[in-house]
N, C-alpha and C positions, 0 to 999 in steps of 0.2 A: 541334438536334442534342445539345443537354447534356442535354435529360431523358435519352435516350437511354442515357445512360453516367453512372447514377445510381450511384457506389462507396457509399453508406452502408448499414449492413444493416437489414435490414426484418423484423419478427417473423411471426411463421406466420399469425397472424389481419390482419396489413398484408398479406401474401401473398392468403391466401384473400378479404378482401375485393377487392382490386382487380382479383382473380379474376374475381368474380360481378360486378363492375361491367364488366369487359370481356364476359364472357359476355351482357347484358344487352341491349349496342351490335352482337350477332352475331344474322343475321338468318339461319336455313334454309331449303331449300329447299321447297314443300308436295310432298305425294306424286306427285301429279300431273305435278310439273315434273320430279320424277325419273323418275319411270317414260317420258313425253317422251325425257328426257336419256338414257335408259337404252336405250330405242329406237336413237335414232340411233347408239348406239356400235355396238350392234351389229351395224347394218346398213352402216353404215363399216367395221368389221371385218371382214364374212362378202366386200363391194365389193371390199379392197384383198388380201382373201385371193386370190378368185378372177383377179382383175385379178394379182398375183404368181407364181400358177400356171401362167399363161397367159403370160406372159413370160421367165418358166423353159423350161417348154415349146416356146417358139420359139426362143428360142436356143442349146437344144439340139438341137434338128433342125438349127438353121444349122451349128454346129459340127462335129455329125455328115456334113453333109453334105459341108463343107469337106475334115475328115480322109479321106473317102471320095474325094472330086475329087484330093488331095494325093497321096493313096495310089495313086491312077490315074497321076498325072503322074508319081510317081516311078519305077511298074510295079513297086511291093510289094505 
């Protein structure tokens, strides 16, 4: 945890190298795996859209139909 909380200052080229040494340890995705990962978002998204629509939907009818029953029971 003390590297962490290193207070001494560091010059722009101590900067930039420990930069490129940290970039070096970073590993990307290939094309492949995104377009994969890109896939499923969006069929996740189009899934919990339609799935959101469709429970809006019903519970509007329910509601609708409650205030309709209410408004009967109260003869307004």
């Amino acid at each position: 945890m003390a590297d962490a909380v290193d207070t001494k200052k560091e010059g722009i080229g101590d900067f930039i190298q420990k930069t490129r040494e940290e970039l070096g340890r970073t590993t990307f995705p290939s094309g492949d795996e995104v377009r994969k990962t890109t896939i499923i978002v969006i069929i996740s998204v189009i899934f919990f859209a339609v799935y959101l629509y469709l429970v809006d939907k019903g519970w509007t009818y329910v509601l609708e139909a409650l205030t309709w029953l209410v408004n009967k029971i109260a003869g307004v």
